[in-house]
NUVOMAR-792204 format. One record per residue (C-alpha): residue number from 1; x, y, z. Coordinates in pm, 1 decimal, padded with zeros to 6 digits. Example, Ala and Ser with C-alpha at 12.3 -4.5 7.8 and 13.67 -1.06 7.14 Angstrom:
<atoms>
ATOM  seq         X         Y         Z
ATOM    1   01230.0  -00450.0   00780.0
ATOM    2   01367.0  -00106.0   00714.0
</atoms>
This chain:
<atoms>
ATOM  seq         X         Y         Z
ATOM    1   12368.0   09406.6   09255.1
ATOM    2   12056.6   09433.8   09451.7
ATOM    3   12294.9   09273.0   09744.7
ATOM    4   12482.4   09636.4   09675.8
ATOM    5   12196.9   09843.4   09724.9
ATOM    6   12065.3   09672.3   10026.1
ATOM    7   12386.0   09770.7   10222.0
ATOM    8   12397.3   10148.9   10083.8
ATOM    9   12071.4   10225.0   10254.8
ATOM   10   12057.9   10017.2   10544.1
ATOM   11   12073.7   10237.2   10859.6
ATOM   12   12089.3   10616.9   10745.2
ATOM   13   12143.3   10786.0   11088.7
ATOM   14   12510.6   10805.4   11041.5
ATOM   15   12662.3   11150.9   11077.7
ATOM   16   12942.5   11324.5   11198.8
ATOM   17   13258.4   11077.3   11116.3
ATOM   18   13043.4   10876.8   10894.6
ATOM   19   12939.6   11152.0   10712.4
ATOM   20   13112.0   11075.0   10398.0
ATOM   21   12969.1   10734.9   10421.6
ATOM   22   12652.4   10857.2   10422.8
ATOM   23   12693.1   11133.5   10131.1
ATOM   24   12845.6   10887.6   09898.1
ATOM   25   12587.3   10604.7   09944.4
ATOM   26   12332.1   10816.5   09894.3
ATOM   27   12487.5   11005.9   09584.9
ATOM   28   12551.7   10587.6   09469.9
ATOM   29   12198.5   10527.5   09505.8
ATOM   30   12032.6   10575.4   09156.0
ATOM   31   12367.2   10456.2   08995.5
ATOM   32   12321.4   10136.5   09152.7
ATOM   33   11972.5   10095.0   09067.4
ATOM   34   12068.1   10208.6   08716.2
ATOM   35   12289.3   09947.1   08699.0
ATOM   36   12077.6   09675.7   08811.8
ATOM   37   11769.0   09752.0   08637.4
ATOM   38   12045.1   09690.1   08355.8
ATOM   39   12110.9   09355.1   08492.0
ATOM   40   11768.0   09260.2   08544.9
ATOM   41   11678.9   09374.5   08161.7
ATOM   42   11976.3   09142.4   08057.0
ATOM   43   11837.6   08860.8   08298.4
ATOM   44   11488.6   08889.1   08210.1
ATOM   45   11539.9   08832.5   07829.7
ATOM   46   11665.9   08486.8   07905.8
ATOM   47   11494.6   08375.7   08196.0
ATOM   48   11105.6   08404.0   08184.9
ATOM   49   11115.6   08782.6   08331.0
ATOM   50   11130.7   08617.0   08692.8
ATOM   51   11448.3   08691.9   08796.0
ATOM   52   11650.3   08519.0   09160.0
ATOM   53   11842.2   08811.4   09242.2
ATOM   54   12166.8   08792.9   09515.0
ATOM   55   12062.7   08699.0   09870.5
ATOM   56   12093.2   08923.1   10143.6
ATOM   57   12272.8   08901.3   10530.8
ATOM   58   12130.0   09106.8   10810.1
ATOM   59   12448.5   09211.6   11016.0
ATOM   60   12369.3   09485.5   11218.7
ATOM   61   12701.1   09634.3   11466.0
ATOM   62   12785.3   09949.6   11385.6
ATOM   63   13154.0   09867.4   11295.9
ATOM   64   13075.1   09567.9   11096.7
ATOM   65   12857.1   09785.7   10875.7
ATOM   66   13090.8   10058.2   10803.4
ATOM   67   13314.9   09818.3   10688.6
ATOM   68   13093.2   09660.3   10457.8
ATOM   69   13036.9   10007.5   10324.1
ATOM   70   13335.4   10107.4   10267.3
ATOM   71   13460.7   09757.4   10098.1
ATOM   72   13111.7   09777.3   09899.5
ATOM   73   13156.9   10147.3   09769.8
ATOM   74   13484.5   10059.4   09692.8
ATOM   75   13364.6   09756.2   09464.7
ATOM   76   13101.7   09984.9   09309.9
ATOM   77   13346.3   10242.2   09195.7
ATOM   78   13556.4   09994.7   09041.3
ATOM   79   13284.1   09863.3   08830.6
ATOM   80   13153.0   10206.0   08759.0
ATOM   81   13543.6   10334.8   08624.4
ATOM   82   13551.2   09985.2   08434.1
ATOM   83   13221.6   10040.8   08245.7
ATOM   84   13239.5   10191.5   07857.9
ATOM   85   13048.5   10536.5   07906.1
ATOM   86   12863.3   10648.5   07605.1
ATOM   87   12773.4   11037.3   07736.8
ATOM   88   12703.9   11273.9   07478.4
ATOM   89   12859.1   11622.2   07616.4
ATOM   90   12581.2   11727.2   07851.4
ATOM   91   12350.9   12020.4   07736.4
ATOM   92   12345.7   12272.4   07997.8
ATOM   93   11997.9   12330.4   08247.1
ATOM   94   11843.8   12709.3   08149.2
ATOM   95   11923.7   12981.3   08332.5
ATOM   96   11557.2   13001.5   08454.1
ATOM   97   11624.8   12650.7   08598.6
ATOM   98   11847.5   12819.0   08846.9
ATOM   99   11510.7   12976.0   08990.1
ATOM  100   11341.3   12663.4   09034.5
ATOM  101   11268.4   12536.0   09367.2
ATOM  102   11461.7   12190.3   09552.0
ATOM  103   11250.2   12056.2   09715.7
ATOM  104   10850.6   12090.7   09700.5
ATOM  105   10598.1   11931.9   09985.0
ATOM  106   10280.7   11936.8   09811.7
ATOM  107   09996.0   11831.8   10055.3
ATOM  108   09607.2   11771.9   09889.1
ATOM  109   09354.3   11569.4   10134.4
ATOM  110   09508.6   11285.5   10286.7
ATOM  111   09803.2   11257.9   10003.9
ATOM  112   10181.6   11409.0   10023.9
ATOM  113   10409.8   11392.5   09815.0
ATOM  114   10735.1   11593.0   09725.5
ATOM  115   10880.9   11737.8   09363.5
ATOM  116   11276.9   11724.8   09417.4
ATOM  117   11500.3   11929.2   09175.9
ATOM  118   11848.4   11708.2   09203.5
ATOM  119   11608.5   11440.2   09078.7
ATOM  120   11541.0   11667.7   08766.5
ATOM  121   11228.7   11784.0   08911.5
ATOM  122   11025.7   11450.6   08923.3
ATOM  123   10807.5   11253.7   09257.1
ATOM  124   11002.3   11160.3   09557.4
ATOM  125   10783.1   10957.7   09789.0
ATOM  126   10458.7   10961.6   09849.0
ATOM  127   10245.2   10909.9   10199.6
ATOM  128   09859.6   10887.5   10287.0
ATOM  129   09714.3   10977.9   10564.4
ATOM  130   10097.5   10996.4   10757.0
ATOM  131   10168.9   10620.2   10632.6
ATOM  132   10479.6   10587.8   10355.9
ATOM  133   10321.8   10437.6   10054.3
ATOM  134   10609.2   10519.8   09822.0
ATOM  135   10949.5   10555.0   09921.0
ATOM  136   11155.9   10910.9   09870.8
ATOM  137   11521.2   10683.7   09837.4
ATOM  138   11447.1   10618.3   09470.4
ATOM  139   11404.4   10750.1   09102.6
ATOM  140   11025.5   10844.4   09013.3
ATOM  141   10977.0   10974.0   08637.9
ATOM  142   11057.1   10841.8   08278.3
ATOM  143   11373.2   10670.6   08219.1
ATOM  144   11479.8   10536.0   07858.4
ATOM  145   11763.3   10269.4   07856.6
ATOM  146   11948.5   10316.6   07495.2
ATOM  147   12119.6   10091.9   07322.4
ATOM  148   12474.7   10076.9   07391.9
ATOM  149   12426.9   10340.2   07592.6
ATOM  150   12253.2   10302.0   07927.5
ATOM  151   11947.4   10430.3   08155.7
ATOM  152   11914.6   10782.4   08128.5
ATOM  153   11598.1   11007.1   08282.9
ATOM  154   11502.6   11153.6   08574.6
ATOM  155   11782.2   11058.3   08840.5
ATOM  156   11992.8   10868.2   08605.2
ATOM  157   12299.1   10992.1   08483.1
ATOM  158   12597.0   10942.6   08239.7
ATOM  159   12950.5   11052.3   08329.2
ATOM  160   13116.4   11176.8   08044.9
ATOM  161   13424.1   10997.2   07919.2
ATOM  162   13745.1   11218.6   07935.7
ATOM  163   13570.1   11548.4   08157.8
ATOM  164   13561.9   11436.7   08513.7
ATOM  165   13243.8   11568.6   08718.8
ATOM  166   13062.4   11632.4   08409.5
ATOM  167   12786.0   11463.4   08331.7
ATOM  168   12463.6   11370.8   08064.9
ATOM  169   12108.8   11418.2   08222.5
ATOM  170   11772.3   11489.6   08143.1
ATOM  171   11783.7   11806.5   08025.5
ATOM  172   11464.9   11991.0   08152.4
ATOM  173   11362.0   12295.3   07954.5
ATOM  174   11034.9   12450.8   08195.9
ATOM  175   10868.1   12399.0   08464.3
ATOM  176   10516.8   12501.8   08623.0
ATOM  177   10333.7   12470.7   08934.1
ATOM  178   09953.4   12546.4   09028.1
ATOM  179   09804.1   12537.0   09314.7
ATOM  180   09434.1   12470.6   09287.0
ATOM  181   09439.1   12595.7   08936.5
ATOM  182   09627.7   12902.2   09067.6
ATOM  183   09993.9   12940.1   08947.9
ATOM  184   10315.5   12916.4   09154.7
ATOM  185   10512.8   13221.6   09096.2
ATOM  186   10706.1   13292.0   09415.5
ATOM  187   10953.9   13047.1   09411.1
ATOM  188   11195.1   12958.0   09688.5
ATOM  189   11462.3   12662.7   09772.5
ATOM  190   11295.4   12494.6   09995.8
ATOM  191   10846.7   12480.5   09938.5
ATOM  192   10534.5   12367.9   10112.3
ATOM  193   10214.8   12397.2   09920.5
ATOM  194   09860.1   12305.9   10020.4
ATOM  195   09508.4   12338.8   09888.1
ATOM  196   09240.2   12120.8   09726.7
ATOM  197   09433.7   12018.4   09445.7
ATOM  198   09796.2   12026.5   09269.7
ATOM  199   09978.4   12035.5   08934.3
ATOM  200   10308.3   12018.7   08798.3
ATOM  201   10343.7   12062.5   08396.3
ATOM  202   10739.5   11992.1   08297.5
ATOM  203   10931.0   11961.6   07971.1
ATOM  204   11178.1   11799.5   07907.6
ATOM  205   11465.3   11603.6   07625.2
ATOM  206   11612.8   11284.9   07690.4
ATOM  207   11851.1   11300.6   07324.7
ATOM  208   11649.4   11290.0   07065.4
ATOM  209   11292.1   11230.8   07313.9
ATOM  210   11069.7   11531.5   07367.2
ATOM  211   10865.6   11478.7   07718.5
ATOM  212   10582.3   11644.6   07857.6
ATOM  213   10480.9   11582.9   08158.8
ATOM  214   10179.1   11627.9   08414.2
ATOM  215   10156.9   11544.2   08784.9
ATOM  216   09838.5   11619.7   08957.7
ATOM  217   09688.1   11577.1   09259.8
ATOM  218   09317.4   11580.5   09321.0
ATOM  219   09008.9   11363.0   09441.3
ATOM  220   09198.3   11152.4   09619.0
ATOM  221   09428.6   11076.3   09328.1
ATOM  222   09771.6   11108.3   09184.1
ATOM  223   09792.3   11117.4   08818.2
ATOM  224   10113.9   11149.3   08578.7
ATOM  225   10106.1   11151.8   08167.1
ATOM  226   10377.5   11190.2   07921.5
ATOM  227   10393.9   11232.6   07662.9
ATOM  228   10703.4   11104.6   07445.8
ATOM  229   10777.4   11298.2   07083.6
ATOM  230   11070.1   11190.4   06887.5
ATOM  231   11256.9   11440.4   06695.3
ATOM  232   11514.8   11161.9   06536.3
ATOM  233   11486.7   10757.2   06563.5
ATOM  234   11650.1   10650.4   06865.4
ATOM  235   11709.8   10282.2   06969.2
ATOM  236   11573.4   10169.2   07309.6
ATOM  237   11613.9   09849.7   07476.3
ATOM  238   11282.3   09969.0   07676.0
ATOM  239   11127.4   10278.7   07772.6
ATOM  240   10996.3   10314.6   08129.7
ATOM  241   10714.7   10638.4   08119.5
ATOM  242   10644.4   10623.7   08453.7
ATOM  243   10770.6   10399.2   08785.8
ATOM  244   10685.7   10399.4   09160.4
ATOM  245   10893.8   10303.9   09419.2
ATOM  246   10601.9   10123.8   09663.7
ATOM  247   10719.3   10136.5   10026.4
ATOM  248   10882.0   09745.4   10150.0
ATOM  249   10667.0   09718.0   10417.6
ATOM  250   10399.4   09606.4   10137.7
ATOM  251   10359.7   09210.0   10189.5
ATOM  252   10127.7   09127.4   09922.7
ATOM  253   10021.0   09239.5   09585.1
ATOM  254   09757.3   09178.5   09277.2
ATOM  255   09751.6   09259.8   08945.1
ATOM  256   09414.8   09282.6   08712.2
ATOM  257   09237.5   09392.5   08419.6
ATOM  258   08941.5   09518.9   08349.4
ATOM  259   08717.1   09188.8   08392.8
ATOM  260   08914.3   09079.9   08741.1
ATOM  261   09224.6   08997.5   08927.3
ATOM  262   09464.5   08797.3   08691.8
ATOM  263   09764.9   08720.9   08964.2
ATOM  264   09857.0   08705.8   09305.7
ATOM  265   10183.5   08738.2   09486.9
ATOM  266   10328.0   08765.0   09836.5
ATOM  267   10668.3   08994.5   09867.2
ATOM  268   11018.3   08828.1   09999.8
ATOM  269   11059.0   09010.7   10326.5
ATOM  270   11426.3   08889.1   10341.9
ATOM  271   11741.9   08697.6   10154.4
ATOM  272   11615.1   08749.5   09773.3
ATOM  273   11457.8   08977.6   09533.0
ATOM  274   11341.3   08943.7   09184.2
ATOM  275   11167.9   09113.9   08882.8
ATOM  276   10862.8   09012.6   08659.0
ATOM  277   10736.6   09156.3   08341.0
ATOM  278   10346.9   09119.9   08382.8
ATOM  279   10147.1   09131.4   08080.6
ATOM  280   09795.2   09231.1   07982.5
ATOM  281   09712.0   09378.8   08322.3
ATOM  282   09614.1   09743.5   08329.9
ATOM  283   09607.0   09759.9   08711.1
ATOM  284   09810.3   09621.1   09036.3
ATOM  285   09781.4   09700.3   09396.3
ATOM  286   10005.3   09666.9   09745.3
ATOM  287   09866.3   09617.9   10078.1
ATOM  288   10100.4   09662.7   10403.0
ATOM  289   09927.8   09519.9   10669.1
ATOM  290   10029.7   09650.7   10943.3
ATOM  291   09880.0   09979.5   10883.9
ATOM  292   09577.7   09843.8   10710.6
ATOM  293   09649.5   10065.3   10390.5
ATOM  294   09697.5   09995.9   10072.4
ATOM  295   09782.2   10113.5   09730.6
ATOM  296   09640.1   10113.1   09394.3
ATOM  297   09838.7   10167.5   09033.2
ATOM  298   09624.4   10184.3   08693.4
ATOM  299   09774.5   10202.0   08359.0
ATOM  300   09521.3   10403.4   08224.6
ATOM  301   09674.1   10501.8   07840.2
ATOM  302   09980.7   10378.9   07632.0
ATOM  303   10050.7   10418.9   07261.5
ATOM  304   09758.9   10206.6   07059.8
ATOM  305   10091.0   10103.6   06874.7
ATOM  306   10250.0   09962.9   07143.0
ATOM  307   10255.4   09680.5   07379.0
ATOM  308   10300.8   09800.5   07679.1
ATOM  309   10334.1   09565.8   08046.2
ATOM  310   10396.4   09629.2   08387.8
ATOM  311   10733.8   09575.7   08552.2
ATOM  312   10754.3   09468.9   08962.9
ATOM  313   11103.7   09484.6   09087.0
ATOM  314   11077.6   09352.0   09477.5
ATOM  315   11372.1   09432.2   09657.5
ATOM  316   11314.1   09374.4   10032.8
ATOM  317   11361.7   09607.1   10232.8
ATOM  318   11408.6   09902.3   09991.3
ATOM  319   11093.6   09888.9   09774.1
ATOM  320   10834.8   09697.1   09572.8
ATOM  321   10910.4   09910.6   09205.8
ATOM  322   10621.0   09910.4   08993.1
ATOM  323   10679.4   10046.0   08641.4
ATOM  324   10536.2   10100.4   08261.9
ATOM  325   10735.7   09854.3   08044.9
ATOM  326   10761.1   09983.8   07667.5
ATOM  327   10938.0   10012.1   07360.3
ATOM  328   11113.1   09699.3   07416.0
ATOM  329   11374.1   09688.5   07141.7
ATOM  330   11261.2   09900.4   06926.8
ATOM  331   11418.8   10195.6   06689.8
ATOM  332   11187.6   10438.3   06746.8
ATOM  333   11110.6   10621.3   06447.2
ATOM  334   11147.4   10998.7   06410.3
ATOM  335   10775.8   11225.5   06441.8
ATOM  336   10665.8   10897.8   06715.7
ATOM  337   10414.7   11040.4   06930.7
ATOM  338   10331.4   10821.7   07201.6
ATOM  339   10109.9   10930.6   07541.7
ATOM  340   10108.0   10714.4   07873.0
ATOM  341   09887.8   10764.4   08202.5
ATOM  342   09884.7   10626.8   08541.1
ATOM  343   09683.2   10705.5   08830.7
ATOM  344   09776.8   10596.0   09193.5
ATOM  345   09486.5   10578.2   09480.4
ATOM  346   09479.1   10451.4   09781.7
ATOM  347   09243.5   10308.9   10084.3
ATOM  348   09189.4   10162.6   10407.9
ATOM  349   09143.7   09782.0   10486.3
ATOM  350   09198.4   09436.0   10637.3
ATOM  351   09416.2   09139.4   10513.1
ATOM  352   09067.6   08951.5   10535.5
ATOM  353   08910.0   09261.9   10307.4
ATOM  354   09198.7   09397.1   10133.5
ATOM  355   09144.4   09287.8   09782.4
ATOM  356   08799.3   09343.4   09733.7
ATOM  357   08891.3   09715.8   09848.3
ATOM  358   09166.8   09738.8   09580.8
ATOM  359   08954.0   09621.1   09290.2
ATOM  360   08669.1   09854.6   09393.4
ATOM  361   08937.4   10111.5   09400.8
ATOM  362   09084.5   10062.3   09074.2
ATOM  363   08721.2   10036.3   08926.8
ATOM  364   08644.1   10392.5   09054.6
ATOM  365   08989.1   10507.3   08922.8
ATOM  366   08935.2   10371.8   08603.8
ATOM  367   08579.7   10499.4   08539.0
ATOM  368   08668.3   10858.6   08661.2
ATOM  369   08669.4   11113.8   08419.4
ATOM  370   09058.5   11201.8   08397.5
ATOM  371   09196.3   11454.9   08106.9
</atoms>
């Protein structure tokens, strides 16, 4: 499936007759990556959670590619009509929703990032100091997979069986922006906001899951917490609080705990992806050497009640995914509170120097004093 999504976003610059092409990939998009963190999940259960995914070609004429498109979409929507949809009948947005800004540019220090509404309001890329750290073609945000049911959160829908065009979603019930500590009133489609620092507070119901959820921007640092309430039990498969979407041209990556770095790895640049479940590390970082940055991701709180891991998805060329990995099969019993933090920084090094950088970085993130 990954072999799907590789095609779908290579080469974006088409317009005019390749317009539809273009719309329909990236309307495809999530609902492919839905459907292979579904294969992965299946995958990983049997197979270590490391993953050989489908390899990749690199054909690049023009024609050649708009073929493979069009054959490819063609394959998706046959597997998307042949899958059993569970949708419940979707609950409709508020009618202050309607109000609610598209797209937001937020800009604090040397970080940008944007809040986009058709992704229910949630990240979409972030950049430091001009560089692409995280990548805007993805879903950011909390996603549940449900038994029987599928991935739903954020950009991940459910068509409902029967009612063409309709379908289930994240249902979010407010929103709020502030501006250092100043709130957003004046709303308009299309936003760019600047200042010394930034927060979003957003509620929301995935079925019977009550989120709140905080994005700020401050110091130098990006930090989102939810936190999950259930209001009935609801069977996952796994929960997935919070995910980035690292930028590809990452080559390397470490993940660590509190006393040091526990693993190493070096990204596939080409031909194959895969996906590991790492356990009993609280922090990871990227490096993309060519710019001499780097990125660091610390999972700062989780549930005392639960186990909760870290998920890498590399696909090359499209992203290196790093996400909370919860609730793993489990019914999740009605009045569950849960809360879960993470707090992405970033810095400036060399592939001599970079991971002595990174684990001074996640030590400062980790000892700041963060709410």
């Amino acid at each position: 499936m990954i072999c799907i999504h590789r095609f779908l976003l290579e080469d974006d610059s088409f317009d005019g007759s390749h317009g539809a092409i273009h719309s329909l990939s990236r309307c495809c998009h999530v609902r492919i990556e839905a459907l292979l963190l579904n294969r992965l999940f299946n995958l990983s259960q049997s197979q270590n959670d490391l993953v050989p995914c489908i390899p990749f070609q690199r054909e690049r004429p023009m024609l050649l590619i708009c073929i493979r498109r069009l054959l490819i979409i063609s394959l998706l929507l046959l597997e998307i009509l042949g899958e059993k949809s569970r949708a419940e009948e979707p609950a409709r947005q508020t009618s202050e929703s309607q109000k609610w800004p598209q797209e937001v540019v937020v800009t604090v220090g040397d970080i940008r990032t944007r809040i986009d509404g058709p992704k229910m309001w949630t990240l979409s890329g972030i950049e430091f100091q001009d560089t692409v750290m995280a990548t805007e073609d993805s879903a950011y945000g909390s996603v549940l997979t449900i038994r029987n049911v599928g991935l739903l959160g954020t950009a991940h829908f459910l068509d409902v069986p029967g009612k063409p065009g309709q379908v289930e979603k994240e249902l979010v019930t407010s929103l709020q922006l502030f501006m250092d500590d100043k709130p957003v009133r004046d709303f308009t489609p299309k936003m760019n906001l600047s200042g010394k620092s930034f927060r979003m507070a957003r509620k929301s119901k995935i079925r019977a899951m009550d989120l709140e959820t905080s994005v700020s921007l401050h110091e130098g640092m990006l930090i989102e917490t939810v936190s999950f309430h259930a209001t009935a039990p609801i069977d996952l498969r796994v929960a997935y609080p919070w995910m980035y979407a690292l930028a590809p041209e990452a080559t390397v990556s470490v993940f660590g705990d509190n006393d040091d770095i526990r693993q190493r790895g070096t990204f596939f640049l080409e031909g194959k992806g895969m996906s590991q479940v790492i356990q009993k590390a609280n922090w990871m970082a990227v490096f993309n050497p060519s710019r001499g940055k780097g990125c660091v991701c610390c999972f700062l709180k989780h549930p005392p009640t639960d186990e909760a891991s870290l998920l890498l998805i590399d696909a090359p060329g499209i992203y290196r995914k790093v996400a909370a990995y919860s609730l793993v099969d489990k019914i999740v019993p009605e009045g569950f509170d849960g809360t879960y933090q993470s707090a992405v920084g970033f810095f400036n090094a060399t592939e001599r120097n970079w991971e002595e950088h990174a684990r001074r970085r996640a030590a400062e993130i980790r000892a700041s004093e963060i709410p």
